[in-house]
C-alpha positions in Angstrom: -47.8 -66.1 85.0 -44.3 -66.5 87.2 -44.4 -66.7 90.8 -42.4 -63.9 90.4 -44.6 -61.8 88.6 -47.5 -62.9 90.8 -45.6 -62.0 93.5 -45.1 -58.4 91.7 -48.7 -57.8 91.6 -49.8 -58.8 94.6 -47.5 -56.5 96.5 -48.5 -53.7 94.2 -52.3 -54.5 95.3 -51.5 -54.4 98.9 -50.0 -51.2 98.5 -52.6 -49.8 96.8 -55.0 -51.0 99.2 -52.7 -49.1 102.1 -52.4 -46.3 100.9 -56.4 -45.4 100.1 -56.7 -46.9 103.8 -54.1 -43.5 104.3 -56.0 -41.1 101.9 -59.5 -42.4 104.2 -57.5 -41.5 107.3 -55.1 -38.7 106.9 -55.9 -37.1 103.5 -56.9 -33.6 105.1 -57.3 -30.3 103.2 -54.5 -27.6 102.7 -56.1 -24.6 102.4 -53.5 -22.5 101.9 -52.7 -21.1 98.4 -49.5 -20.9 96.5 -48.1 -17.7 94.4 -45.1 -16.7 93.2 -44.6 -13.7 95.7 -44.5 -16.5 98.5 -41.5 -17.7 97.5 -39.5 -15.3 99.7 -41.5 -16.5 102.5 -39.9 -20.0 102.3 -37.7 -20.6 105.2 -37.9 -24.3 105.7 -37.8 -27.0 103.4 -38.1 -30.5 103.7 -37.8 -33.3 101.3 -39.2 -36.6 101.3 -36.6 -39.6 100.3 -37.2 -42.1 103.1 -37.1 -44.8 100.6 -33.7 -45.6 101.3 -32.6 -45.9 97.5 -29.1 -45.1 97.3 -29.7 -44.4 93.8 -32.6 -42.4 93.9 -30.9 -40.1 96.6 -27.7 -39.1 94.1 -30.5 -37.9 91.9 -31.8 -35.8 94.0 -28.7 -34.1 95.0 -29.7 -32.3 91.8 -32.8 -30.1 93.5 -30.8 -29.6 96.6 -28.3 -27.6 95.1 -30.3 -26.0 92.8 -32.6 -25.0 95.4 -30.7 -23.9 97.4 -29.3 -21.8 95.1 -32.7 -20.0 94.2 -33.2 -19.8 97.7 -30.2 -19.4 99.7 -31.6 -18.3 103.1 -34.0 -21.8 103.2 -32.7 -24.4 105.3 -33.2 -27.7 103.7 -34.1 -30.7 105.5 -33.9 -34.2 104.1 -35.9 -37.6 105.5 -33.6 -40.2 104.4 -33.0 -44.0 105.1 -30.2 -45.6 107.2 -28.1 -46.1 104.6 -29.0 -43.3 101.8 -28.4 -40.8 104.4 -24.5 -41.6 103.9 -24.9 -40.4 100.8 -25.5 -37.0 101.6 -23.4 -36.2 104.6 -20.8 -34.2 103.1 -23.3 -32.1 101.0 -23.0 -28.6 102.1 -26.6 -27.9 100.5 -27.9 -29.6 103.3 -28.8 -28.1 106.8 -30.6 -31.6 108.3 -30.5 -35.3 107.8 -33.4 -37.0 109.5 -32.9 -40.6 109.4 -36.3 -42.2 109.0 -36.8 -46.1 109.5 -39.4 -48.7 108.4 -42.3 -48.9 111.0 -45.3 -46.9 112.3 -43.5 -45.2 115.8 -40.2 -44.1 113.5 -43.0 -42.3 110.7 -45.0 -40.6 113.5 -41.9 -39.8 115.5 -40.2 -37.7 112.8 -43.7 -35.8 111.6 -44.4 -34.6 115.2 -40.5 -33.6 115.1 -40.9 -31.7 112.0 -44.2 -30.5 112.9 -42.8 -28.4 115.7 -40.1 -26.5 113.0 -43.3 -25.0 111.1 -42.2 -26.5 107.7 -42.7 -24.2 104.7 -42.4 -26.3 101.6 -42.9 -30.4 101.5 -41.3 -31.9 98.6 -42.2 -35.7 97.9 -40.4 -36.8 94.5 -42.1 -40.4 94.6 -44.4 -41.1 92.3 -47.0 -42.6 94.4 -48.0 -41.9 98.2 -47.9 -44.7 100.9 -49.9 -45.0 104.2 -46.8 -43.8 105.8 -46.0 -41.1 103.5 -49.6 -39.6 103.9 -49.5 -40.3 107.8 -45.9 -38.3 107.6 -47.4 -35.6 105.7 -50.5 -35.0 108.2 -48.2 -34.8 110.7 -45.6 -32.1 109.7 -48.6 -30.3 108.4 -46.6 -28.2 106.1 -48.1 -24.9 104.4 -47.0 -26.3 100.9 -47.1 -29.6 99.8 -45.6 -30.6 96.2 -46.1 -34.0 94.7 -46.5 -35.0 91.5 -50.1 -36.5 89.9 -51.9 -35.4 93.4 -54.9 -34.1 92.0 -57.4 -37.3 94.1 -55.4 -35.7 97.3 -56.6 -32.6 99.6 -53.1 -32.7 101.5 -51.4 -31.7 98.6 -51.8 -28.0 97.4 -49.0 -27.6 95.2 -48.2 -29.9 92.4 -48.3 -30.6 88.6 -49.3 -33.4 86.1 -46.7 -35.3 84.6 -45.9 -38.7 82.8 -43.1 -39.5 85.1 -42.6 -43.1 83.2 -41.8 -41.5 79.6 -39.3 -38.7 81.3 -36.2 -39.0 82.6 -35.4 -38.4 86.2 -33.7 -34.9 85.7 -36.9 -33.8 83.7 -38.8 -34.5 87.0 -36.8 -32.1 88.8 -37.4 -29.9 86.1 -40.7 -30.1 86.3 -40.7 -29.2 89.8 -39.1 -26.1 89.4 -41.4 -24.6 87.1 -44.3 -25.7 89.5 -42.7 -23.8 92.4 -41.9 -20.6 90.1 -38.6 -21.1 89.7 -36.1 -20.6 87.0 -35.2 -24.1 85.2 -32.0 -25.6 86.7 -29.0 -24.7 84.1 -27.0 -27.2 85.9 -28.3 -30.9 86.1 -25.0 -33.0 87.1 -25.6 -35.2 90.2 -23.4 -34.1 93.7 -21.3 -36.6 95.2 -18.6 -35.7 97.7 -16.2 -37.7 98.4 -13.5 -36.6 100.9 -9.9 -36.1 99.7 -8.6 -38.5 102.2 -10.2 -41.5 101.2 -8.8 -40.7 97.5 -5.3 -40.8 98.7 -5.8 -44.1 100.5 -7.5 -45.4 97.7 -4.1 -44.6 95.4 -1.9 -45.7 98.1 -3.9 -49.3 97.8 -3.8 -49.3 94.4 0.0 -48.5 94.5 0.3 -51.8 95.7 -1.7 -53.6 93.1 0.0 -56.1 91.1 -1.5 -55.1 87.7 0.3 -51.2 86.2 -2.3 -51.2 82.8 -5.2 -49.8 85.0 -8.0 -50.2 87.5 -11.7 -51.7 87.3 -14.1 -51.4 89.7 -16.2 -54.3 89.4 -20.1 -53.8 91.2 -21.2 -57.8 90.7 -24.8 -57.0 93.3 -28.2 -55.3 92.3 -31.3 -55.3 94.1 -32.8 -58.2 92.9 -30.9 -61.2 92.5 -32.1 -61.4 88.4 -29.9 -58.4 87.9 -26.5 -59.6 89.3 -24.1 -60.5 87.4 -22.9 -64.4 88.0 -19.4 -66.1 89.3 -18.8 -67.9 85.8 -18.9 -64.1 84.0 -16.5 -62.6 87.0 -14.4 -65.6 86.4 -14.0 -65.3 82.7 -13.8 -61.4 82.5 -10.9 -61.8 84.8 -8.9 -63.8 82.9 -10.1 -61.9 79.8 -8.9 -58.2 81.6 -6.2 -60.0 83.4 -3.3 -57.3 82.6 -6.1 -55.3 84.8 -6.5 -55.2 88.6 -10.1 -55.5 89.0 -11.8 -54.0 92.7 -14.9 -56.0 93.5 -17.3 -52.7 95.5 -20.1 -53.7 97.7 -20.1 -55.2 101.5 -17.3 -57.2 102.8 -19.4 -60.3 103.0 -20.3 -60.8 100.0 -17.5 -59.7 97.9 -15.2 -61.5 100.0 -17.0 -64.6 99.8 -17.2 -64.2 95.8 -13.7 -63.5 95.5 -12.8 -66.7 97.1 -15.0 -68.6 95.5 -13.2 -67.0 92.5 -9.6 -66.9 93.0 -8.3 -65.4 90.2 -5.1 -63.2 91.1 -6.5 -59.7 89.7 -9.2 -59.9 91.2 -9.1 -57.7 95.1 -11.7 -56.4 97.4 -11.8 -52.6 98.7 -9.7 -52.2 101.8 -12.7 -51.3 104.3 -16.5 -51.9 104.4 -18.1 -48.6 104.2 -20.0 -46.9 101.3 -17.6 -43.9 100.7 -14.8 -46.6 100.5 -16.3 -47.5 97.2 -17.2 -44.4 96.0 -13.3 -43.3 96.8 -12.2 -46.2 94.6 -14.9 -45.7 91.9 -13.4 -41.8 92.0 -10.0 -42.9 91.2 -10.8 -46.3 89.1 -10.3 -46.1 85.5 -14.2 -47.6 84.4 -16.7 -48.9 86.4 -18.4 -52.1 85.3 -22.1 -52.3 87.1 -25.7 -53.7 86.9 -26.8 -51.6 89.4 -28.3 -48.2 88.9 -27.3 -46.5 92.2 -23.3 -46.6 91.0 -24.4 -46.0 87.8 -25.4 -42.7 89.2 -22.0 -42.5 91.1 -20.5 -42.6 88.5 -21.6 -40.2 86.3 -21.7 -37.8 89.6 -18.0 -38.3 89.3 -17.3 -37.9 85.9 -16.1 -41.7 85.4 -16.1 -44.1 82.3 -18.9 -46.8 82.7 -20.2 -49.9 81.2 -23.4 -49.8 82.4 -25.9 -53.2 81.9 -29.7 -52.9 81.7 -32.5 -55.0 81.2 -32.9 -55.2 77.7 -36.9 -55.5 78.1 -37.8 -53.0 80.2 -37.3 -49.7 77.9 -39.3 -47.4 80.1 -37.0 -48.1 83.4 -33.9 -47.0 81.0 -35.9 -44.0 79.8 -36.0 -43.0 83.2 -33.3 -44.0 85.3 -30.5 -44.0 82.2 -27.5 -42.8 83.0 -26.3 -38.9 82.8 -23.2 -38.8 81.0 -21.5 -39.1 77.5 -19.1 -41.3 79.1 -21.2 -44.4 79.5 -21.9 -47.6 77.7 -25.0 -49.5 78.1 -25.5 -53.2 77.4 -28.8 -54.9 77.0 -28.6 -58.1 79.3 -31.9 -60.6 79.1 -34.3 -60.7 82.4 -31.4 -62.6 83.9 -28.3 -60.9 83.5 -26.1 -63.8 84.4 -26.6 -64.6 81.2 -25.4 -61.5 79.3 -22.0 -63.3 77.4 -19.1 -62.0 79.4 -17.6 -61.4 75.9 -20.0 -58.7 75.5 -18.9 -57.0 78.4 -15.0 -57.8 78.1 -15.4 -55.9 74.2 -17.1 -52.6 75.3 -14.8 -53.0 78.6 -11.5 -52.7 76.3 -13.1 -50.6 73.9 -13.9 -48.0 76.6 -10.6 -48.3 79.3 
């Protein structure tokens, strides 16, 4: 076994071991009982999606809308992360954005706030609860509670059995919907809004590009540092795609640093650190190239061409998090995805663009 792997498990352990210490503690009985007549009695909704995945939140942009369509009078709340709140700040599904941090006094801060709105409906998409997800929930106290695979806990009155690893993520949301008695979602595209302004800066950057045969954006980072792609690929799809300007996304310090380790002359940075700056020049890009999964979801929220890479040996996280459009390419890339050939990704680059 890999010190990674090892690593893997043991944090998996702990985290089991939390969270019965949080089922022992806070795992009270809801003893009120959903039907489909109280439907019209929701008012307040909130949804759980403190995890801070930026990924994970474009998917769920999915049940705000379409909940909010079933129930237009609800105000929906949403417990987001730092920076997967950004996500959702233009979304006019939305009534609140709580921002949520790591930490015991944030967890217990934002349940006795909630607590005090009388919260209707609770809707946790995770597949597993924490000890600060079951603290959170004891605290808001919600007359409906919806999780998935909650039958072992008493705060949860209102959820459903399913294999959320063979499914993918839009089939959760699905799932949801029938639990709450609700019609299934016709529309399943992801929401992303980016503002109009930030377009036209984006063309009038580009405009000033070198390159006239097109635009890349170029996402080189993942989560883990297995899954991003490495300076000798950049280097060589450059000069492959180099009647292209290519648009590194991600954070100023580390895209300028690669690009100077780089130094090839179609290769540029976006021209201000901030989130919606990269999803303004993903919106007007030609293609995205990515490893990651969050602009993978971007960009089929925006319609966009994508080469999307995945790891090749982990089938179920593609069954689940693969990408939502007819307009994306996926590439199998081994457990480290520096090795992928760049010639692989050059091909279905041209092919696509």
């Amino acid at each position: 076994m890999t010190f990674r792997e090892w690593n893997r498990r043991k944090n998996l352990y702990l985290r089991g071991l939390k969270a019965k210490a949080g089922k022992f503690l806070f795992d009270k009985k809801n003893k009120n009982r959903f039907t489909p007549h109280q439907l019209k009695t929701i008012k307040k909704i909130v949804f759980l999606r403190n995890d801070n995945k930026l990924g994970d939140m474009i998917v769920n942009t999915v049940a705000f809308r379409e909940i909010k369509k079933a129930l237009p009078k609800a105000e929906i709340t949403v417990i987001a992360g730092p920076a997967s709140a950004q996500i959702i700040e233009n979304n006019r599904n939305i009534s609140q954005i709580i921002i949520c941090k790591k930490g015991l006094w944030p967890i217990i801060k934002t349940g006795l706030a909630l607590r005090r709105q009388n919260i209707d409906l609770y809707i946790d998409m995770d597949k597993h609860p924490t000890f600060d997800t079951l603290l959170l929930l004891r605290l808001i106290n919600p007359r409906f509670a919806f999780g998935f695979n909650r039958g072992e806990f008493k705060s949860y009155n209102l959820g459903c059995t399913f294999d959320l690893d063979g499914s993918h993520i839009t089939a959760w949301h699905q799932a949801m919907f029938r639990t709450l008695r609700l019609e299934k979602p016709q529309n399943i595209s992801y929401d992303l809004f980016v503002p109009n302004a930030l377009k036209k800066e984006v063309l009038k950057y580009f405009s000033k590009l070198p390159h006239k045969k097109g635009n890349i954006a170029l996402n080189a980072f993942a989560a883990s540092k297995h899954r991003c792609l490495g300076e000798t690929q950049i280097k060589a799809l450059c000069a492959a795609l180099d009647k292209y300007n290519i648009i590194l996304l991600g954070q100023h310090a580390k895209t300028e640093a690669l690009a100077n380790r780089i130094q090839a002359n179609n290769l540029f940075i976006t021209p201000q650190d901030n989130l919606f700056m990269n999803f303004a020049i993903l919106a007007v890009s030609d293609l995205l190239i990515t490893p990651d999964t969050a602009f993978v979801h971007a960009a089929a929220a925006l319609d966009k061409k994508q080469i999307c890479i995945y790891k090749a040996s982990d089938k179920a996280n593609q069954k689940v998090w693969a990408p939502l459009s007819d307009k994306a390419t996926i590439l199998q890339a081994p457990d480290e995805f520096s090795e992928l050939p760049w010639e692989e990704i050059a091909k279905a680059t041209l092919q696509k663009i």
